[in-house]
C-alpha positions as CSV (number, residue, x, y, z in Angstrom):
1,X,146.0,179.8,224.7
2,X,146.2,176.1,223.4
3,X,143.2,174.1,225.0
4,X,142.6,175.3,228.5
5,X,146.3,176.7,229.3
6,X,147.3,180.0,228.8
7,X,150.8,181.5,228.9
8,X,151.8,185.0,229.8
9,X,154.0,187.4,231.3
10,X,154.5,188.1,235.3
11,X,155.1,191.7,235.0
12,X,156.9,191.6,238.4
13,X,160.3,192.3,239.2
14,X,161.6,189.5,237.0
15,X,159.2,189.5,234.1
16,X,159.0,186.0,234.1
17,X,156.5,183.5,232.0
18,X,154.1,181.5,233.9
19,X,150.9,178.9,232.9
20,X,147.3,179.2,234.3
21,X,144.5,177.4,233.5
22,X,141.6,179.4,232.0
23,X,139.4,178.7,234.8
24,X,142.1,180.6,237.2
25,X,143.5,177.6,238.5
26,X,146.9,175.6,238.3
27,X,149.0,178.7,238.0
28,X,152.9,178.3,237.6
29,X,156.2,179.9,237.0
30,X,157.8,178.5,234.2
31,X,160.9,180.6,233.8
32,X,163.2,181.8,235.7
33,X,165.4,184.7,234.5
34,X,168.7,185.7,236.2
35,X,168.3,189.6,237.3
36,X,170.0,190.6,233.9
37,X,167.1,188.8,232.0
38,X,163.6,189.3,231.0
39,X,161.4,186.7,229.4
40,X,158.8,188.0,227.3
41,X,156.1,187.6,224.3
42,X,154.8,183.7,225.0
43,X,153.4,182.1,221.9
44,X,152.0,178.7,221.9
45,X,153.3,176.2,219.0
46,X,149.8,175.2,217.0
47,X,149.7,171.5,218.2
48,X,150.8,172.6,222.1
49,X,153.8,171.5,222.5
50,X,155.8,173.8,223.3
51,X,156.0,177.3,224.1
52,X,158.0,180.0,222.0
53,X,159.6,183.0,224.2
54,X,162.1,185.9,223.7
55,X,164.8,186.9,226.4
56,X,166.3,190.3,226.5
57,X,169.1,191.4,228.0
58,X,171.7,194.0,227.4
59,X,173.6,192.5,224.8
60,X,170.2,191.4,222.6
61,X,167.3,189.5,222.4
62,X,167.2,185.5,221.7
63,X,164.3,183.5,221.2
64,X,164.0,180.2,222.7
65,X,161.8,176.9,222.8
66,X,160.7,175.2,225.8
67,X,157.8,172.5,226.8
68,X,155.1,173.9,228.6
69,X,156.3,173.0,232.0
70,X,159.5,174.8,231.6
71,X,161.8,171.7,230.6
72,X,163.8,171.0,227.6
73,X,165.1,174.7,227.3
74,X,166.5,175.2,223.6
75,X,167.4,178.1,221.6
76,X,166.0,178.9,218.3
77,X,167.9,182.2,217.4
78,X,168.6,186.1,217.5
79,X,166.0,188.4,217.8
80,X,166.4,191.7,215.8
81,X,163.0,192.2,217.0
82,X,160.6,192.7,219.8
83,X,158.6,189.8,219.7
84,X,158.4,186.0,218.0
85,X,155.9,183.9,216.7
86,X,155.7,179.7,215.5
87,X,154.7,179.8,211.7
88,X,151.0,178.3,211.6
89,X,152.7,175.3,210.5
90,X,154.4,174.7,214.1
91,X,158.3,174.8,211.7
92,X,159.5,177.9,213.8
């Protein structure tokens, strides 16, 4: 979590990431993956400003940037892994 927000995974039918506030409110869907998708592993960047994720599909895993609401969508790279993390420096 990053201040009072925390990012997770919806481990509904689309395995999508979402927001909540640690006191249960303000809950919301921030991705929204096709039915071929699955967004997983959320990980805050140190100063909050955006949010790290991984999509898998069939033909691989790609990690991806976006701003805590969901805007401003941007890949970062191919995943040979499971999961992704920022650097503690916030570089990636």
């Amino acid at each position: 979590p990053v201040g009072d927000v925390i990012a997770f995974v919806c481990e509904g039918a689309s395995r999508s990431i979402w927001t909540i506030r640690a006191d249960g409110s303000g809950e919301r869907q921030v991705t929204f993956p096709s039915p071929s998708e699955r967004h997983f592993f959320p990980d805050w960047r140190p100063d909050g400003s955006r949010i790290l994720f991984v999509r898998s599909r069939a033909d691989g895993n790609q990690v991806f940037s976006m701003r805590p609401d969901g805007s401003d969508v941007a890949p970062i790279g191919m995943s040979t892994t499971s999961g992704a993390m920022w650097a503690p420096e916030g570089n990636g």
